[in-house]
C-alpha positions as CSV (number, residue, x, y, z in Angstrom):
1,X,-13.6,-92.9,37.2
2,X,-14.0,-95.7,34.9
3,X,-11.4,-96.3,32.6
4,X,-11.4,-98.9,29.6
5,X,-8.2,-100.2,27.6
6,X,-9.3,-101.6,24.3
7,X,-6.4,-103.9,23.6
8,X,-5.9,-103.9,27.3
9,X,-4.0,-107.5,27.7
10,X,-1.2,-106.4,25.7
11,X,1.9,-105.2,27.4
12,X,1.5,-101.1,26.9
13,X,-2.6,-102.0,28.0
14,X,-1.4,-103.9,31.4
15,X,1.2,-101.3,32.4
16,X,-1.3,-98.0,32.1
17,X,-4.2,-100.3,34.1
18,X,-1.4,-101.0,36.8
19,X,-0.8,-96.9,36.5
20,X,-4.7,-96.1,36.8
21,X,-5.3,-98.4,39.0
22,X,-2.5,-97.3,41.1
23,X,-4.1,-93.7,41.1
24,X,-7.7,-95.2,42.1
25,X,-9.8,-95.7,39.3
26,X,-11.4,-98.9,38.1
27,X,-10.1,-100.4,34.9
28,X,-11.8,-102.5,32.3
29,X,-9.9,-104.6,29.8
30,X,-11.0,-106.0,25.9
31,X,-8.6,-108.2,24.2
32,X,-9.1,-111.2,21.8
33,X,-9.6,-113.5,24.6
34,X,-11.8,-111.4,27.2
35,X,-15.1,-112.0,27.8
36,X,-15.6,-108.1,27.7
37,X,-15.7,-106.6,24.3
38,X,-14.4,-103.5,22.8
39,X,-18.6,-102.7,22.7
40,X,-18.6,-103.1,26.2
41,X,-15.7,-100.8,26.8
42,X,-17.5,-98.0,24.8
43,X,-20.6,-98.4,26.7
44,X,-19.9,-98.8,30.2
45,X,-16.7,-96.3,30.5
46,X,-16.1,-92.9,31.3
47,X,-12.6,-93.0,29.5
48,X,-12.6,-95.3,26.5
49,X,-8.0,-95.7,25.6
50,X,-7.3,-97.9,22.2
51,X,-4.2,-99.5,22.6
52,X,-3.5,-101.8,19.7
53,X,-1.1,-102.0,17.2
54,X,-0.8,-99.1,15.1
55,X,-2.5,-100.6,11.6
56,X,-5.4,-101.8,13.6
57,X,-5.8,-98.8,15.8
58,X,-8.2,-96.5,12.6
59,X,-10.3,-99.7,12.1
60,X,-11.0,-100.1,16.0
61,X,-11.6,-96.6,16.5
62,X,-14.2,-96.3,14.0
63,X,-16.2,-99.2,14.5
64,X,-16.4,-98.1,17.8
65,X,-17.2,-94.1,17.3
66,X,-20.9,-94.8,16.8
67,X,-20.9,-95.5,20.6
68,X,-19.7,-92.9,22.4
69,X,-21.3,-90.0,24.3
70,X,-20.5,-86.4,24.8
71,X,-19.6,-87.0,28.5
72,X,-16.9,-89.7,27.5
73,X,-13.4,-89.1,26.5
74,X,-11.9,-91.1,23.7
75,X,-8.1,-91.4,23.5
76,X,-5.4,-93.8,22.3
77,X,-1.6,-95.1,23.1
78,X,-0.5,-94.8,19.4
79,X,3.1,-94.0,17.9
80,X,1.4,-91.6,15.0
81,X,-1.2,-89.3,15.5
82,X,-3.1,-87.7,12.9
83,X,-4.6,-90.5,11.5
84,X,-6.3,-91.9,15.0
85,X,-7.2,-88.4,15.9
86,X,-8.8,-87.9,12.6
87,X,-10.8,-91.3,13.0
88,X,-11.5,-90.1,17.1
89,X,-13.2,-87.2,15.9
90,X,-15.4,-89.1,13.9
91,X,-17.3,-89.8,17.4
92,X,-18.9,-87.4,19.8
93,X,-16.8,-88.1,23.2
94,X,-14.3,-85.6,23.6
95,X,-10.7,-86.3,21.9
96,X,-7.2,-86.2,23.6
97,X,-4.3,-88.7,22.0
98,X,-1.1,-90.1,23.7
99,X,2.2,-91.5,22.8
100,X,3.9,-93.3,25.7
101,X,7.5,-92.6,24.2
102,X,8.6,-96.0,25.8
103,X,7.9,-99.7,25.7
104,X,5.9,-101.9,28.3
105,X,9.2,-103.1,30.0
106,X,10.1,-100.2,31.9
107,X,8.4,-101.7,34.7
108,X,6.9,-98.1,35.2
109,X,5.9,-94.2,33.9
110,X,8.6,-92.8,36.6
111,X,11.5,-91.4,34.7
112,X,9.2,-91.6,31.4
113,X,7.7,-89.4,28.6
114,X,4.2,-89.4,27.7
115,X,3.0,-86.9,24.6
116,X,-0.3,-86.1,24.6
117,X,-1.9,-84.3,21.8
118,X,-5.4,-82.7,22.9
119,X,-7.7,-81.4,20.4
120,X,-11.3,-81.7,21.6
121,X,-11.8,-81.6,25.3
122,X,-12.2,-79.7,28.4
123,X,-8.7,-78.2,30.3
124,X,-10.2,-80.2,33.1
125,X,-9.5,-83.4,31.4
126,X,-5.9,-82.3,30.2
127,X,-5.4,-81.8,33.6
128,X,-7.0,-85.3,35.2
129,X,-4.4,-86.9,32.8
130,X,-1.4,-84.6,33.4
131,X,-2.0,-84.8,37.2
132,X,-2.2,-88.7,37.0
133,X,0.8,-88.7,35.0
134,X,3.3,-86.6,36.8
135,X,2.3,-87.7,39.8
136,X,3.9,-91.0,39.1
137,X,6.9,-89.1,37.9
138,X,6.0,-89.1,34.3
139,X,7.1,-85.7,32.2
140,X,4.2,-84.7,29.9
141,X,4.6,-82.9,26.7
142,X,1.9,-81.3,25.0
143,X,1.6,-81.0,21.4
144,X,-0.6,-80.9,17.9
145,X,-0.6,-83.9,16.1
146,X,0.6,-82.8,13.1
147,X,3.9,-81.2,14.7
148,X,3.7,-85.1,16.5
149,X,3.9,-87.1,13.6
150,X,6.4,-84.4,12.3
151,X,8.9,-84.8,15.2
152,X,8.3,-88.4,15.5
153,X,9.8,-88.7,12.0
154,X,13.2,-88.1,13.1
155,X,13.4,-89.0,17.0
156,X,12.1,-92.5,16.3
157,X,12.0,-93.1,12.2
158,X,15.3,-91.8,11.8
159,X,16.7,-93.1,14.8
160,X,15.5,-96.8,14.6
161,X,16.0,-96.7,10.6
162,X,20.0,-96.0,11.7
163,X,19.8,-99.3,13.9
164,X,18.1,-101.6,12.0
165,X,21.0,-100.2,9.1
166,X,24.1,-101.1,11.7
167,X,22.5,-104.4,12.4
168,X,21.7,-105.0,8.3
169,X,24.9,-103.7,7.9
170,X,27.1,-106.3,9.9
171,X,24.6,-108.9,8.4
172,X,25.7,-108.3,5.2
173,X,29.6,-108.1,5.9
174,X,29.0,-111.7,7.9
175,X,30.0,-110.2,11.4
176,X,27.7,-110.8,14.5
177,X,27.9,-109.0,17.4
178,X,29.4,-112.3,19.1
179,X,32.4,-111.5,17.1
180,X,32.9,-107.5,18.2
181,X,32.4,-107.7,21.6
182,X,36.2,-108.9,22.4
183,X,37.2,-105.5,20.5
184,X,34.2,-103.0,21.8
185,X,34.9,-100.5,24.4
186,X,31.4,-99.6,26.7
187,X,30.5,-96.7,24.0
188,X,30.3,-99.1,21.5
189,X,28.6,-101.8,23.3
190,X,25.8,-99.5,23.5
191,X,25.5,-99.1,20.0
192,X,25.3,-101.7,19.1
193,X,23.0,-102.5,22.4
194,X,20.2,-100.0,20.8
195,X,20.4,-102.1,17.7
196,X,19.8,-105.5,19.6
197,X,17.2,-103.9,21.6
198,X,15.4,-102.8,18.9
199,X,15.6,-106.1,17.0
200,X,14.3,-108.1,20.1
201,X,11.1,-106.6,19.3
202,X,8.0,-106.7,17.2
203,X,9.0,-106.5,14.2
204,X,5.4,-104.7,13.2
205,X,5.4,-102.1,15.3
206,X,8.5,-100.8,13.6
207,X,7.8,-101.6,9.9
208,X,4.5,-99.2,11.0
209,X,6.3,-96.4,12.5
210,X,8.4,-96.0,9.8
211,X,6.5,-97.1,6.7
212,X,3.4,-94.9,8.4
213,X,4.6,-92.0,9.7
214,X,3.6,-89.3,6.5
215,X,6.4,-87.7,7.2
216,X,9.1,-90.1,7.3
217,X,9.9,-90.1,3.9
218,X,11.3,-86.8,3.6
219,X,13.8,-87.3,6.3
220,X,14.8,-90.8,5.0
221,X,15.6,-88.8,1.5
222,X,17.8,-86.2,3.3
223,X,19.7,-89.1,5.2
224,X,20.1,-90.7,2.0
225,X,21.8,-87.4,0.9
226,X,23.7,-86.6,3.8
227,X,25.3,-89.7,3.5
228,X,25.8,-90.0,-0.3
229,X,28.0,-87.1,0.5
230,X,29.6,-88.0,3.4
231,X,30.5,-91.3,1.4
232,X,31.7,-88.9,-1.3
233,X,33.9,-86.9,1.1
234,X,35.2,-90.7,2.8
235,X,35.7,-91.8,-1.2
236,X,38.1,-89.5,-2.1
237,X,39.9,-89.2,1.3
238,X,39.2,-85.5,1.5
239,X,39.9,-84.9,5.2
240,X,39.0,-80.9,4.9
241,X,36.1,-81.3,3.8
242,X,34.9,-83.8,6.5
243,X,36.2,-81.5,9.0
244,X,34.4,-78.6,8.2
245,X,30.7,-81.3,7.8
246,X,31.7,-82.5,11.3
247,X,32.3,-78.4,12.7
248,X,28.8,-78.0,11.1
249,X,27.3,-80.2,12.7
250,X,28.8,-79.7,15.9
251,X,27.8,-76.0,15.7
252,X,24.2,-77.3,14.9
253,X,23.8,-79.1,17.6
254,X,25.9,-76.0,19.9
255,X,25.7,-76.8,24.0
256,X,24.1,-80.2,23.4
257,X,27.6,-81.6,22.8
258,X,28.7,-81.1,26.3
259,X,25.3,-82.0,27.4
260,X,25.7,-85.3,25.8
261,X,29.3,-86.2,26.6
262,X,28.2,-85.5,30.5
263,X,25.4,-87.6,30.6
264,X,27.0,-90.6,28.3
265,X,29.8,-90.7,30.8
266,X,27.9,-92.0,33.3
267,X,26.1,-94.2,31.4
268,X,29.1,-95.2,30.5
269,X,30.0,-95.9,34.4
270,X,27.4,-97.7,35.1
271,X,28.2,-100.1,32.6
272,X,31.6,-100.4,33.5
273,X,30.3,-101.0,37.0
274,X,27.8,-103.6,36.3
């Protein structure tokens, strides 16, 4: 199988060739500096995979659509979804989207999750990928991309939205993390950890996830309220009524507590041990 990356030299491009490659199939690269171009990719591959940053990724796709034949499968390595599957189905090649749900320093797709989102192609080619995927040790989860988008507007809007707050935060009160870490126990460290992490990064691909993402909006306004009244419980010292918002909480998220506490234990460990 022939397998194009369009946007292939960045880091997400160079560790899926290393994973197709890996599984046998030949893999063709476009980047700004290749002497292949995204053209080329369209024509000569059976598997054409846009993997550029998000704001870029609608443009690409549709200047390439034109291209593409009904044997070929069009796809994409993007953090949202409706939008590039919309623009995908502009083309004739069969559509099927994914979301590696980690960054281009794991090393490798063991361990990882990939979402796909398939919405115009044969179960044979849901299963090429899921096969490829898992047998690397990948877990694959298969959704709309509406439900995506959705989901993604809490497990990474919300989630990097509270880190980028704790490390604004601490800006603004003039203490660096230099200045915690004689006082943080391992819990904290990785806290604040996440934060860093997060901040050691592009700073684009996160403005897009969370100033793209349709649906991110509506859970920044509920966090907004959920903490106007947690502040408002905090304000006036009312220890009842902060009680009975942190038993509600805990009953939302039921077994998941123990769950948690097991598994951040050991993490826990390992840092202790490191």
């Amino acid at each position: 199988m022939k397998i194009g990356i369009i946007g292939g030299t960045g880091g997400m491009g160079n560790l899926f060739s290393e994973v197709f490659k890996k599984s046998g199939h030949d893999v063709f690269v476009s980047g700004r500096k290749t002497e292949i171009t995204n053209e080329d990719i369209a024509r000569l591959t059976d598997i054409v995979i846009i993997s550029v940053p998000i704001s870029e990724t609608v443009p690409v796709i549709l200047k390439i659509a034109p291209l593409l034949k009904e044997h070929q499968i069009l796809s994409d390595f993007t953090s949202l979804k409706v939008e590039p599957i919309h623009a995908m189905l502009t083309s004739r090649a069969r559509v099927i989207g994914f979301h590696p749900m980690f960054g281009p320093t794991v090393g490798s797709i063991h361990g990882q999750t990939i979402i796909a989102t398939p919405v115009r192609c044969k179960e044979d080619d849901i299963l090429f990928f899921t096969s490829l995927f898992e047998g690397q040790g990948a877990r694959v989860t298969l959704t709309s991309p509406d439900d995506h988008d959705k989901m993604m507007a809490v497990i990474q809007g919300l989630t990097h939205f509270k880190a980028i707050l704790l490390a604004g935060t601490m800006r603004r009160l003039g203490i660096s993390p230099a200045d915690t870490e004689v006082y943080m126990s391992p819990v904290y460290r990785i806290e604040t950890g996440i934060a860093g992490r997060l901040l050691s990064q592009n700073p684009e691909l996160y403005a897009d996830i969370l100033c793209m993402n349709p649906y991110f909006p509506e859970v920044l306004l509920t966090c907004q309220n959920a903490g106007r009244e947690m502040a408002d419980i905090i304000f006036k010292g009312d220890r009842d009524a902060f009680q009975k918002e942190f038993l509600a909480s805990k009953e939302w998220f039921g077994s998941f507590c123990d769950q948690a506490q097991e598994e951040t234990d050991h993490l826990i460990q390992a840092m202790v041990e490191k």
